[in-house]
C-alpha positions in Angstrom: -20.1 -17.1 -15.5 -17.4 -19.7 -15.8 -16.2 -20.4 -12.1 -13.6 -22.5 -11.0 -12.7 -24.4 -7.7 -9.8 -25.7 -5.9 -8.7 -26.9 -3.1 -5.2 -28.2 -1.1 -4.7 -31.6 0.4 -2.6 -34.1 1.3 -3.2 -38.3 3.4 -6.4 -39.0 4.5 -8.3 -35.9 3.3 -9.2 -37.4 0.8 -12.3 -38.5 2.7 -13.1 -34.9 2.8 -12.8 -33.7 -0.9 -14.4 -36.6 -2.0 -17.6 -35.2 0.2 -17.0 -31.7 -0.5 -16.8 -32.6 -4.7 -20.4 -35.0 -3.7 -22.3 -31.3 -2.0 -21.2 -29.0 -4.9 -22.9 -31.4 -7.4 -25.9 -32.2 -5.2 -25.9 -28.0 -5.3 -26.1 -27.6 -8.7 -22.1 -26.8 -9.4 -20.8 -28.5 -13.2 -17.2 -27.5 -13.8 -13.9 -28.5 -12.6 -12.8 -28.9 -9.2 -8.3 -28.3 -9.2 -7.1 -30.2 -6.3 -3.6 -30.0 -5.4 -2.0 -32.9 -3.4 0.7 -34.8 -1.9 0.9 -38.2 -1.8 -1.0 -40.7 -3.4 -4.5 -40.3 -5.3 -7.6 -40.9 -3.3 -8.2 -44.8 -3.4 -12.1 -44.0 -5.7 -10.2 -42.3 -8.4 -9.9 -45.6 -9.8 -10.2 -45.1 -13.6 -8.9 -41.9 -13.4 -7.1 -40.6 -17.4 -3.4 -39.4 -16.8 -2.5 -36.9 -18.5 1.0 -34.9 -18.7 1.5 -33.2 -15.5 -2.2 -34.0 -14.1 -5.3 -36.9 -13.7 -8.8 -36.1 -14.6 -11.5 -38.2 -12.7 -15.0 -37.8 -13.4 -17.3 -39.1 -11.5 -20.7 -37.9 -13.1 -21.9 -36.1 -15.9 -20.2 -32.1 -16.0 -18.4 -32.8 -12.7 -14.3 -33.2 -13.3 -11.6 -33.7 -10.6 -8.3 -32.4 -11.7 -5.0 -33.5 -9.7 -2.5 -31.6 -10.1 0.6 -33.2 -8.1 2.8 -30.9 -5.8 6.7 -30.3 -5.3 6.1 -27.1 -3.0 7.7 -28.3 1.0 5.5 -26.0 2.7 2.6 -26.7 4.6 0.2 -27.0 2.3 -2.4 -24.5 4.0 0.5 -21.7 3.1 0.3 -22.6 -0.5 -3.1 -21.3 -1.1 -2.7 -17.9 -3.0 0.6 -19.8 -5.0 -1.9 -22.5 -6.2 -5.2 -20.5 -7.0 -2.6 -18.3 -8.8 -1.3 -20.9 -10.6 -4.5 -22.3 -11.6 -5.8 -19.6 -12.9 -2.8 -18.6 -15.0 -2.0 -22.3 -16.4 -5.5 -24.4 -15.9 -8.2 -22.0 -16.6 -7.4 -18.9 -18.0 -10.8 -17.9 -19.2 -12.5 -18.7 -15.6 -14.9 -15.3 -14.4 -14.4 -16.7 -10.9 -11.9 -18.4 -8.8 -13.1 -20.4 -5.5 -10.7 -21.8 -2.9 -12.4 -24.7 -0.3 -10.6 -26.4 2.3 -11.1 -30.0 1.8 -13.1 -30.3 5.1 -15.8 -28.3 3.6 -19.5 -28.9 2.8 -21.8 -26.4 0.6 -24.8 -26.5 2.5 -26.8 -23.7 -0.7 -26.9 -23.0 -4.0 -24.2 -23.0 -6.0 -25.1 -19.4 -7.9 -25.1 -17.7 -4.6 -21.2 -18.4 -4.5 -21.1 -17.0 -8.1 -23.1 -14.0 -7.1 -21.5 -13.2 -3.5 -18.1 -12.6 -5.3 -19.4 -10.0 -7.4 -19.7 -7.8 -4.6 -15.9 -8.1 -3.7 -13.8 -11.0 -2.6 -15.8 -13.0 -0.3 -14.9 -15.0 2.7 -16.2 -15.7 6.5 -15.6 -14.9 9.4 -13.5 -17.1 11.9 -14.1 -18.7 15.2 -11.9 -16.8 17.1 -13.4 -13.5 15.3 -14.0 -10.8 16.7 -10.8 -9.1 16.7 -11.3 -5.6 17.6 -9.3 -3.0 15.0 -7.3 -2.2 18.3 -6.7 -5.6 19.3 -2.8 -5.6 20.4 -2.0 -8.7 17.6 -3.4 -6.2 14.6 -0.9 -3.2 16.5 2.1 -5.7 16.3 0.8 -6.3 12.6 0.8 -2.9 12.1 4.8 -2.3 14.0 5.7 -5.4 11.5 4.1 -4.0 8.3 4.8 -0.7 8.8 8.7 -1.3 8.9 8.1 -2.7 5.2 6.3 0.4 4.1 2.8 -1.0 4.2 0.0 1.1 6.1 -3.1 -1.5 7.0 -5.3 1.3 7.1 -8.3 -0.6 6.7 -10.6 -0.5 10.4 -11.5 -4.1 10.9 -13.0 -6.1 13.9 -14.0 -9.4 11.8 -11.2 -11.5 11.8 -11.9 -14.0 8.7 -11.1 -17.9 8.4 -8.7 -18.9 5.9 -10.7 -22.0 4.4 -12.6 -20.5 2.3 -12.5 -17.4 -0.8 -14.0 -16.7 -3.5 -12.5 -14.0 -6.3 -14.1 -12.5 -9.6 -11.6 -12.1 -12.1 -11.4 -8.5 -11.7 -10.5 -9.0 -7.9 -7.6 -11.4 -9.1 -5.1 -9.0 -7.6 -6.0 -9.7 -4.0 -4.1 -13.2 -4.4 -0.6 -11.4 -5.4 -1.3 -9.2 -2.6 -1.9 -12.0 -0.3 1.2 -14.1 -1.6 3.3 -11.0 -1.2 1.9 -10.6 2.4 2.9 -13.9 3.1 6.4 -13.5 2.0 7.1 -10.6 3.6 5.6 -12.9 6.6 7.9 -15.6 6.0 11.5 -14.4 7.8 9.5 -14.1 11.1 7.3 -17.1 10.7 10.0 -19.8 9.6 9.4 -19.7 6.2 6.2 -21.3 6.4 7.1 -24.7 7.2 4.3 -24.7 10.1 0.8 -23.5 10.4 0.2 -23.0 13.6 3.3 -20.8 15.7 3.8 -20.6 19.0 0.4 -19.3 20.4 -1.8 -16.1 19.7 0.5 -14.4 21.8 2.8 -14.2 18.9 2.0 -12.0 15.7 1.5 -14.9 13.6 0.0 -17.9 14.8 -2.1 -19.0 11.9 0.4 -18.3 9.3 -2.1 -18.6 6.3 -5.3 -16.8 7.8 -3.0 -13.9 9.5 -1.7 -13.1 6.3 -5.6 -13.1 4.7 -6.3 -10.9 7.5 -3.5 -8.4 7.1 -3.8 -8.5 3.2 -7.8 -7.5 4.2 -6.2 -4.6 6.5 -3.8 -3.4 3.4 -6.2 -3.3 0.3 -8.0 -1.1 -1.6 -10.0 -3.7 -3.2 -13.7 -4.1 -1.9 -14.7 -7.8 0.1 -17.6 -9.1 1.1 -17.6 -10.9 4.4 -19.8 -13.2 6.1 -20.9 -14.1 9.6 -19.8 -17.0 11.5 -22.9 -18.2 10.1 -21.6 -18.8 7.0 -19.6 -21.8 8.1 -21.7 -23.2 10.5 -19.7 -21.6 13.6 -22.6 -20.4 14.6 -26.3 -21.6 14.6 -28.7 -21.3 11.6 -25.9 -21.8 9.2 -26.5 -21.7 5.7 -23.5 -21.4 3.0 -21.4 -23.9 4.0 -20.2 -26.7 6.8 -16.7 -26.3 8.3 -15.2 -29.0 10.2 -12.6 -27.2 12.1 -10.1 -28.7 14.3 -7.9 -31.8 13.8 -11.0 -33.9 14.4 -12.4 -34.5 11.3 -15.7 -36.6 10.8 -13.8 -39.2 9.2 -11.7 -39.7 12.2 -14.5 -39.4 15.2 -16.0 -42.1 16.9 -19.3 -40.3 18.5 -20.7 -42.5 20.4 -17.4 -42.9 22.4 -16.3 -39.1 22.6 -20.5 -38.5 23.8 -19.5 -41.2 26.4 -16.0 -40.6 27.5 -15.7 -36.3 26.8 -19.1 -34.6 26.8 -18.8 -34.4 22.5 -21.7 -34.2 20.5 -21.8 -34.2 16.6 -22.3 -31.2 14.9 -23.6 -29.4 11.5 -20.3 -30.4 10.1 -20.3 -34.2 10.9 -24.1 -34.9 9.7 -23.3 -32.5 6.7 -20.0 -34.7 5.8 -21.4 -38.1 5.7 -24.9 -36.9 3.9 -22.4 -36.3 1.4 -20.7 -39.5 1.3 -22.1 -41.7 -1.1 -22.8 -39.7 -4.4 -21.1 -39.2 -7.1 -18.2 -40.5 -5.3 -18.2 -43.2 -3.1 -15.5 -42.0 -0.4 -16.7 -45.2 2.1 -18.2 -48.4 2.0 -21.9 -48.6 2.8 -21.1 -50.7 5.4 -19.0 -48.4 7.4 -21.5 -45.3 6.4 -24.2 -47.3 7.8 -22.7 -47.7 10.7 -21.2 -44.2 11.2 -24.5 -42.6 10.1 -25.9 -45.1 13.3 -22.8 -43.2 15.7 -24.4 -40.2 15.2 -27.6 -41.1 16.0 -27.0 -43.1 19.0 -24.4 -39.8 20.1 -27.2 -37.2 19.4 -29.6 -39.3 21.8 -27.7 -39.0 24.1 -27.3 -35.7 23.7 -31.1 -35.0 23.9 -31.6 -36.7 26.7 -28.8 -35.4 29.1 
Protein backbone atom coordinates (compact mmCIF):
# COMPACT_ATOMS: atom_id res chain seq x y z
CA UNK A 1 0.00 0.00 0.00
CA UNK A 2 1.01 3.54 -0.81
CA UNK A 3 0.30 5.62 2.48
CA UNK A 4 0.63 9.07 2.96
CA UNK A 5 1.10 11.46 6.08
CA UNK A 6 0.52 14.89 7.07
CA UNK A 7 0.36 17.02 9.58
CA UNK A 8 -0.56 21.02 10.62
CA UNK A 9 1.78 23.40 12.25
CA UNK A 10 2.75 26.69 12.75
CA UNK A 11 6.07 28.68 15.33
CA UNK A 12 8.00 26.52 17.35
CA UNK A 13 6.48 23.16 16.40
CA UNK A 14 8.74 22.67 14.49
CA UNK A 15 10.66 21.00 17.31
CA UNK A 16 7.86 18.50 17.23
CA UNK A 17 7.63 17.41 13.48
CA UNK A 18 11.05 17.36 13.21
CA UNK A 19 10.79 14.30 16.10
CA UNK A 20 7.68 12.90 14.88
CA UNK A 21 9.29 12.76 10.90
CA UNK A 22 12.77 11.15 13.13
CA UNK A 23 10.18 7.97 14.93
CA UNK A 24 8.30 7.21 11.61
CA UNK A 25 11.68 6.44 9.95
CA UNK A 26 13.26 4.74 12.97
CA UNK A 27 9.75 2.63 12.46
CA UNK A 28 10.18 1.58 9.28
CA UNK A 29 7.89 4.44 7.41
CA UNK A 30 9.56 5.64 3.54
CA UNK A 31 7.22 8.03 1.85
CA UNK A 32 6.30 11.59 2.12
CA UNK A 33 5.33 13.29 5.15
CA UNK A 34 2.74 16.80 3.79
CA UNK A 35 3.20 19.36 6.44
CA UNK A 36 1.22 22.40 6.18
CA UNK A 37 2.48 25.60 7.90
CA UNK A 38 2.50 29.08 8.82
CA UNK A 39 5.31 30.99 9.20
CA UNK A 40 8.73 30.36 8.43
CA UNK A 41 10.42 26.78 7.59
CA UNK A 42 11.87 24.91 10.47
CA UNK A 43 15.58 26.36 10.96
CA UNK A 44 17.13 22.24 9.74
CA UNK A 45 15.47 22.47 6.44
CA UNK A 46 18.52 24.06 5.41
CA UNK A 47 19.07 22.74 1.77
CA UNK A 48 15.67 22.33 1.24
CA UNK A 49 14.62 22.33 -3.20
CA UNK A 50 11.78 25.04 -3.76
CA UNK A 51 9.57 24.19 -5.92
CA UNK A 52 6.35 26.05 -7.29
CA UNK A 53 3.93 26.27 -4.58
CA UNK A 54 5.97 23.82 -2.07
CA UNK A 55 9.80 22.75 -0.48
CA UNK A 56 10.88 19.21 -0.45
CA UNK A 57 13.52 18.43 2.35
CA UNK A 58 14.90 15.12 2.63
CA UNK A 59 16.65 14.21 5.23
CA UNK A 60 17.61 10.45 4.57
CA UNK A 61 17.21 7.98 2.05
CA UNK A 62 13.08 7.37 1.08
CA UNK A 63 12.07 9.86 3.75
CA UNK A 64 10.63 13.37 2.11
CA UNK A 65 9.24 16.47 3.89
CA UNK A 66 6.90 18.36 1.77
CA UNK A 67 5.87 22.11 2.91
CA UNK A 68 3.09 23.21 1.56
CA UNK A 69 2.66 27.00 2.74
CA UNK A 70 -0.88 28.19 4.13
CA UNK A 71 -3.31 31.23 3.38
CA UNK A 72 -6.30 29.59 5.40
CA UNK A 73 -6.88 32.28 8.92
CA UNK A 74 -8.27 29.66 10.97
CA UNK A 75 -6.76 27.96 13.65
CA UNK A 76 -4.91 25.60 12.12
CA UNK A 77 -6.22 22.54 14.30
CA UNK A 78 -9.77 23.33 12.35
CA UNK A 79 -8.11 22.92 9.00
CA UNK A 80 -7.50 19.25 9.31
CA UNK A 81 -10.18 17.50 7.02
CA UNK A 82 -9.58 20.83 4.44
CA UNK A 83 -5.88 19.86 4.25
CA UNK A 84 -5.90 15.93 4.17
CA UNK A 85 -8.52 16.65 1.51
CA UNK A 86 -6.46 18.71 -0.26
CA UNK A 87 -3.63 16.52 -0.22
CA UNK A 88 -5.03 13.75 -1.36
CA UNK A 89 -6.78 15.45 -4.32
CA UNK A 90 -3.68 17.66 -5.46
CA UNK A 91 -0.34 15.90 -3.78
CA UNK A 92 -0.96 12.26 -3.90
CA UNK A 93 -3.75 11.06 -5.81
CA UNK A 94 -2.77 7.50 -6.06
CA UNK A 95 -2.07 7.20 -2.03
CA UNK A 96 -4.19 3.73 -0.56
CA UNK A 97 -4.03 5.45 2.75
CA UNK A 98 -4.16 8.90 4.23
CA UNK A 99 -2.67 9.56 7.84
CA UNK A 100 -3.19 12.81 9.84
CA UNK A 101 -0.43 13.34 13.06
CA UNK A 102 -0.44 16.25 15.14
CA UNK A 103 2.98 17.49 15.22
CA UNK A 104 3.43 16.63 19.01
CA UNK A 105 3.29 13.10 18.11
CA UNK A 106 5.71 10.07 18.46
CA UNK A 107 5.09 6.48 16.79
CA UNK A 108 6.16 4.39 19.43
CA UNK A 109 5.35 0.66 16.67
CA UNK A 110 5.56 -0.47 13.51
CA UNK A 111 4.83 1.42 10.87
CA UNK A 112 2.56 -1.52 8.96
CA UNK A 113 0.34 -1.71 11.86
CA UNK A 114 -0.86 1.94 10.97
CA UNK A 115 -1.34 0.56 7.31
CA UNK A 116 -3.22 -2.41 8.54
CA UNK A 117 -5.39 -0.77 11.46
CA UNK A 118 -7.10 1.44 8.73
CA UNK A 119 -8.23 -1.39 6.82
CA UNK A 120 -10.70 -2.13 9.39
CA UNK A 121 -12.30 1.37 9.16
CA UNK A 122 -11.08 4.83 9.92
CA UNK A 123 -8.95 4.62 12.86
CA UNK A 124 -8.35 6.91 15.66
CA UNK A 125 -8.03 6.95 19.74
CA UNK A 126 -9.60 7.61 22.27
CA UNK A 127 -9.24 11.00 24.22
CA UNK A 128 -8.32 11.98 27.71
CA UNK A 129 -11.47 13.29 28.69
CA UNK A 130 -13.17 9.96 27.14
CA UNK A 131 -15.54 8.42 28.35
CA UNK A 132 -18.52 10.25 27.21
CA UNK A 133 -21.50 8.22 27.88
CA UNK A 134 -24.00 8.10 24.62
CA UNK A 135 -26.35 9.98 27.10
CA UNK A 136 -23.99 12.48 28.23
CA UNK A 137 -25.98 15.98 28.10
CA UNK A 138 -23.04 17.65 25.54
CA UNK A 139 -23.86 14.55 22.90
CA UNK A 140 -27.99 15.51 23.62
CA UNK A 141 -27.18 19.26 22.83
CA UNK A 142 -25.31 17.72 19.79
CA UNK A 143 -28.04 15.94 19.00
CA UNK A 144 -30.84 19.37 19.56
CA UNK A 145 -28.10 21.21 17.19
CA UNK A 146 -27.80 18.50 14.44
CA UNK A 147 -31.03 17.52 14.49
CA UNK A 148 -32.32 21.18 13.43
CA UNK A 149 -30.03 20.61 10.26
CA UNK A 150 -31.64 17.35 9.42
CA UNK A 151 -28.80 15.11 10.68
CA UNK A 152 -29.81 12.01 13.10
CA UNK A 153 -26.36 10.98 15.08
CA UNK A 154 -27.70 7.70 15.50
CA UNK A 155 -24.66 6.02 16.15
CA UNK A 156 -24.51 4.80 20.30
CA UNK A 157 -21.17 5.96 21.45
CA UNK A 158 -19.35 6.31 24.91
CA UNK A 159 -15.60 6.73 23.52
CA UNK A 160 -15.15 10.10 22.91
CA UNK A 161 -11.98 10.20 20.45
CA UNK A 162 -8.89 12.75 20.28
CA UNK A 163 -8.53 14.80 17.32
CA UNK A 164 -4.65 14.33 16.82
CA UNK A 165 -4.55 11.55 15.15
CA UNK A 166 -6.62 9.47 11.92
CA UNK A 167 -5.94 7.35 9.70
CA UNK A 168 -8.19 6.67 6.29
CA UNK A 169 -8.05 3.87 3.46
CA UNK A 170 -8.93 5.30 0.34
CA UNK A 171 -12.30 3.74 0.32
CA UNK A 172 -13.10 5.48 3.77
CA UNK A 173 -12.13 8.92 2.02
CA UNK A 174 -15.69 10.15 2.45
CA UNK A 175 -15.50 10.45 6.20
CA UNK A 176 -13.22 13.74 5.60
CA UNK A 177 -16.14 15.57 3.51
CA UNK A 178 -18.32 14.43 6.18
CA UNK A 179 -16.16 15.77 8.79
CA UNK A 180 -15.55 19.16 6.91
CA UNK A 181 -19.28 19.46 6.30
CA UNK A 182 -19.75 18.86 10.17
CA UNK A 183 -17.53 21.51 10.87
CA UNK A 184 -19.28 24.01 8.80
CA UNK A 185 -22.44 23.46 9.84
CA UNK A 186 -20.46 23.90 13.35
CA UNK A 187 -19.03 27.08 12.39
CA UNK A 188 -22.21 29.88 12.94
CA UNK A 189 -22.23 28.70 16.60
CA UNK A 190 -18.53 28.26 17.15
CA UNK A 191 -17.28 31.70 15.63
CA UNK A 192 -16.24 30.43 12.49
CA UNK A 193 -13.46 28.60 13.81
CA UNK A 194 -11.11 31.26 14.66
CA UNK A 195 -10.50 29.49 18.25
CA UNK A 196 -9.97 25.97 19.33
CA UNK A 197 -10.93 25.84 22.59
CA UNK A 198 -14.71 27.76 23.41
CA UNK A 199 -15.86 28.77 26.44
CA UNK A 200 -15.70 25.58 28.62
CA UNK A 201 -17.25 21.93 28.24
CA UNK A 202 -20.30 23.41 29.39
CA UNK A 203 -20.84 24.71 25.99
CA UNK A 204 -21.68 22.25 22.90
CA UNK A 205 -18.45 22.81 21.36
CA UNK A 206 -15.48 23.38 23.21
CA UNK A 207 -12.88 21.64 21.21
CA UNK A 208 -13.98 22.78 17.95
CA UNK A 209 -11.95 20.26 15.77
CA UNK A 210 -12.39 16.91 17.97
CA UNK A 211 -16.33 17.72 18.69
CA UNK A 212 -16.85 17.81 15.16
CA UNK A 213 -14.68 14.23 14.72
CA UNK A 214 -16.91 13.04 17.37
CA UNK A 215 -20.25 14.06 15.99
CA UNK A 216 -19.12 13.08 12.30
CA UNK A 217 -18.42 9.46 14.33
CA UNK A 218 -22.10 9.81 15.76
CA UNK A 219 -23.59 10.64 12.05
CA UNK A 220 -21.81 7.94 9.71
CA UNK A 221 -22.46 4.87 8.27
CA UNK A 222 -18.95 4.24 7.53
CA UNK A 223 -17.15 1.57 9.88
CA UNK A 224 -14.03 2.92 12.41
CA UNK A 225 -11.76 1.42 14.37
CA UNK A 226 -10.97 2.96 17.64
CA UNK A 227 -8.33 2.59 20.12
CA UNK A 228 -7.90 2.84 23.92
CA UNK A 229 -6.42 5.60 25.68
CA UNK A 230 -3.61 3.32 25.35
CA UNK A 231 -2.98 4.16 22.09
CA UNK A 232 -1.59 7.50 22.80
CA UNK A 233 0.04 6.89 25.85
CA UNK A 234 -2.99 8.41 28.07
CA UNK A 235 -2.90 5.58 29.78
CA UNK A 236 -0.09 3.07 30.95
CA UNK A 237 1.39 0.26 28.76
CA UNK A 238 1.02 2.44 25.67
CA UNK A 239 2.03 1.17 22.56
CA UNK A 240 1.08 3.02 19.11
CA UNK A 241 2.02 6.29 19.63
CA UNK A 242 3.19 9.18 22.26
CA UNK A 243 0.89 12.23 22.65
CA UNK A 244 2.09 15.24 24.29
CA UNK A 245 -1.05 16.86 25.17
CA UNK A 246 -1.40 20.26 26.70
CA UNK A 247 0.38 23.52 25.89
CA UNK A 248 3.44 22.10 27.54
CA UNK A 249 5.31 20.55 25.08
CA UNK A 250 8.69 18.74 25.78
CA UNK A 251 10.42 21.38 23.93
CA UNK A 252 9.27 23.93 26.28
CA UNK A 253 9.60 22.04 29.89
CA UNK A 254 12.21 22.54 32.26
CA UNK A 255 11.83 19.19 34.48
CA UNK A 256 13.92 19.43 36.91
CA UNK A 257 12.25 22.88 37.97
CA UNK A 258 8.51 21.89 37.49
CA UNK A 259 9.65 18.32 39.69
CA UNK A 260 10.92 20.99 42.19
CA UNK A 261 8.50 23.92 42.20
CA UNK A 262 4.83 21.87 41.00
CA UNK A 263 4.96 18.16 41.79
CA UNK A 264 5.63 17.39 37.63
CA UNK A 265 7.28 14.45 36.49
CA UNK A 266 8.16 13.60 32.86
CA UNK A 267 6.17 11.30 31.08
CA UNK A 268 6.06 8.62 28.03
CA UNK A 269 5.70 11.64 25.77
CA UNK A 270 8.81 13.71 27.00
CA UNK A 271 11.37 10.61 26.93
CA UNK A 272 9.59 9.51 23.61
CA UNK A 273 10.22 13.19 22.01
CA UNK A 274 13.79 13.73 22.72
CA UNK A 275 14.78 9.83 21.90
CA UNK A 276 13.70 11.14 18.68
CA UNK A 277 15.71 14.12 18.44
CA UNK A 278 18.73 13.57 16.74
CA UNK A 279 18.08 11.33 13.64
CA UNK A 280 17.56 11.93 10.53
CA UNK A 281 16.90 15.43 11.52
CA UNK A 282 18.71 17.23 13.88
CA UNK A 283 15.86 19.42 15.57
CA UNK A 284 18.59 20.51 18.65
CA UNK A 285 21.99 20.87 19.22
CA UNK A 286 23.66 18.00 21.10
CA UNK A 287 24.56 20.22 23.59
CA UNK A 288 21.17 21.20 24.63
CA UNK A 289 19.86 17.34 24.12
CA UNK A 290 22.52 16.39 26.42
CA UNK A 291 21.52 18.49 28.83
CA UNK A 292 17.68 18.03 28.47
CA UNK A 293 18.08 14.23 28.26
CA UNK A 294 20.19 14.97 31.98
CA UNK A 295 16.55 17.12 33.17
CA UNK A 296 14.78 14.18 32.84
CA UNK A 297 16.88 12.04 34.57
CA UNK A 298 17.59 14.19 37.50
CA UNK A 299 13.34 14.87 37.47
CA UNK A 300 12.59 11.11 37.32
CA UNK A 301 14.96 10.62 40.51
CA UNK A 302 13.31 12.56 42.14
CA UNK A 303 10.34 11.18 41.32
CA UNK A 304 11.51 7.63 42.53
CA UNK A 305 12.47 8.65 45.49
CA UNK A 306 9.55 10.81 46.84
Amino acid sequence: MTSAICTLFEGDYHYGLGAFANSLYARSFRGTIFAGYRGPLPPWTVGGKVFDGFTEFSPAAGLTLRFIPLKTKIHLTNHKPDFMLEVWDKHCPEAGAMFYFDPDITIKCRWTFFEEWVQGGAALCEDVNSPMPSSHPIRNAWRDYYGKLGRKLKNSLDIYVNGGFLGLSLEQKGFLEEWRQIQREMSPAAGDLMDWVLHDRTFKFCFTDQDALNIALMDTARPFSLSGKDGMDIDRMGYLMSHSLGTNKPWRRNYLWERLSKGFAPGPADKNFWANSSQPIRITTDFFKIFKVADIMAAAALERLF
